[in-house]
C-alpha positions in Angstrom: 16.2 12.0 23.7 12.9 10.7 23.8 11.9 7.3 23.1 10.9 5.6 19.7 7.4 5.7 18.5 5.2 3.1 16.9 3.3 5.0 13.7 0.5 3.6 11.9 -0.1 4.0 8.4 -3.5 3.4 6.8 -5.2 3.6 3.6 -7.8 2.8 1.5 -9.0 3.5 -1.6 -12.4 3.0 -2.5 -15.8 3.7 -1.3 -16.6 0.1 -0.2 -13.3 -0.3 2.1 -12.9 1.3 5.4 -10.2 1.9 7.9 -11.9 0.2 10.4 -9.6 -3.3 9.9 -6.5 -2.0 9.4 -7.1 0.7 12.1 -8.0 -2.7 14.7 -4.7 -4.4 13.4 -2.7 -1.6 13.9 -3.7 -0.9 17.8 -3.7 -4.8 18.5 0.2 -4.4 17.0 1.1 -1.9 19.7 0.4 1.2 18.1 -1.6 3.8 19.6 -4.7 5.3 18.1 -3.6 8.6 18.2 -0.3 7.7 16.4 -2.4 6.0 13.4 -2.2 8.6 10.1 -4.7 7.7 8.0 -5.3 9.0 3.7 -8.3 7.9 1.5 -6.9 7.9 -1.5 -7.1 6.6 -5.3 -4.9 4.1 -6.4 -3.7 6.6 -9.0 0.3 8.5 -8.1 0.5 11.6 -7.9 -2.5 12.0 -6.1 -1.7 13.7 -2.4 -1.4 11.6 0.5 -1.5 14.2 3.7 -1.5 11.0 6.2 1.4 10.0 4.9 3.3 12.9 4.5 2.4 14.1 7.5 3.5 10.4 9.3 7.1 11.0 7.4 7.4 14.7 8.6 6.9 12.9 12.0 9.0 10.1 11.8 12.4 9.9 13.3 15.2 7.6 13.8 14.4 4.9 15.5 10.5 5.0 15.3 9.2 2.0 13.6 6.1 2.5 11.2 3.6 -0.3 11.2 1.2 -1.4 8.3 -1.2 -3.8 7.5 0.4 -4.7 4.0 3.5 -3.3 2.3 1.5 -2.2 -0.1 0.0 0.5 1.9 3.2 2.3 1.7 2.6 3.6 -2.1 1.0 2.6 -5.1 3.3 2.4 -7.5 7.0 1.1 -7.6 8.6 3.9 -7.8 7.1 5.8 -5.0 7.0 2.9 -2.6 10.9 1.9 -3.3 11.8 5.4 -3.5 9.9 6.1 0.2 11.1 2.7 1.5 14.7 4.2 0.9 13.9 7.2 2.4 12.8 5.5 5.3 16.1 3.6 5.9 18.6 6.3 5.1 16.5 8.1 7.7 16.8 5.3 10.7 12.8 4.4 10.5 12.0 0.6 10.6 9.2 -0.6 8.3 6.7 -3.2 9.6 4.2 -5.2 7.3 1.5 -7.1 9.6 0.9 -9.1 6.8 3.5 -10.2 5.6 5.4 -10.5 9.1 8.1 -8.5 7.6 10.3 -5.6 9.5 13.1 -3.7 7.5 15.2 -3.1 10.2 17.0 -6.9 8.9 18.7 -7.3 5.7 16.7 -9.9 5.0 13.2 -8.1 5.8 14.5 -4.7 4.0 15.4 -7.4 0.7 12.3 -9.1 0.8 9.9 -5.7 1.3 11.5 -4.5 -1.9 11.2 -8.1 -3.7 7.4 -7.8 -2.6 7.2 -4.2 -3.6 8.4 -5.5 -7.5 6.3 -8.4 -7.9 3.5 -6.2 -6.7 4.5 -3.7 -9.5 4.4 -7.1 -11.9 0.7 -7.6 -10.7 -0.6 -4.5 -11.4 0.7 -4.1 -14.7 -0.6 -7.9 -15.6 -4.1 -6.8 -14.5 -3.4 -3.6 -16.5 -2.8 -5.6 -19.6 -6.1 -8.2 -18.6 -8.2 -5.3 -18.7 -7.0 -3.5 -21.6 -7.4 -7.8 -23.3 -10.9 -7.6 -22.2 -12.2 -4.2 -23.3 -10.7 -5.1 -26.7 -12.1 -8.4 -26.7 -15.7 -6.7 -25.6 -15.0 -3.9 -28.6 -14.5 -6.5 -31.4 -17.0 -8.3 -30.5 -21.1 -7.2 -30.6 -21.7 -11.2 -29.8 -19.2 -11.1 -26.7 -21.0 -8.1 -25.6 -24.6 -9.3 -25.9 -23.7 -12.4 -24.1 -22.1 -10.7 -20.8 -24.9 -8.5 -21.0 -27.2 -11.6 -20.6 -29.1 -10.3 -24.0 -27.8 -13.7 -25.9 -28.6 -16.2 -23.8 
């Protein structure tokens, strides 16, 4: 039996972000380039992440997969608990650079998931700000004309 790898995950998700950082983090944590699995991709689910699924079809027990930020790992709840599971039932460690977090403690696997939920609680509050705001904008011709700078 071979020994346990160290896999990097990376993502981004907009034209004005770049691996570069996270790539950087991820070597200086020990994990080789070649072992990095990189996905641009939206924040929207559902859209297809072949980094990632090609990082769990490689993963085995034992191997630890190193991110950047537990957020990397999905962008929604649901997919990130549901691949966090996965991961464990599995024998694959998670590690968060950010967070100094591994999942291979009760106590880092708790706190990953308590991170992954109030994440969930963030992006649903910005959700609702934005939907407040284009409402706000919509009722209001004055509103609009004064964040336009016409107004002033």
């Amino acid at each position: 039996m071979s020994s346990p790898y160290l896999l990097g995950l990376a993502r981004f998700s907009t034209e004005h972000q770049s691996l570069d950082q996270q790539t950087d983090s991820l070597v200086a944590a020990g994990v080789p380039a070649e072992r990095i699995y990189s996905d641009k991709a939206s924040g929207s689910a559902g859209t297809p992440r072949p980094g990632l699924e090609a990082l769990l079809t490689v993963a085995r027990a034992g191997d630890v997969i190193v991110m950047v930020g537990a957020d990397r790992l999905g962008r929604d709840v649901p997919e990130m608990s549901a691949t966090l599971r996965d991961l464990r039932d599995r024998g694959i460690t998670v590690r968060s650079l950010r967070e100094g977090l591994d999942s291979s403690t009760p106590v880092g696997e708790a706190m990953l998931n308590l991170l992954i939920a109030i994440g969930g609680i963030e992006l649903a509050l910005a959700k609702e700000r934005r939907a407040a705001s284009r409402a706000a904008r919509k009722a209001s011709p004055d509103f609009s004309r004064i964040i336009s700078g016409e107004g002033v």
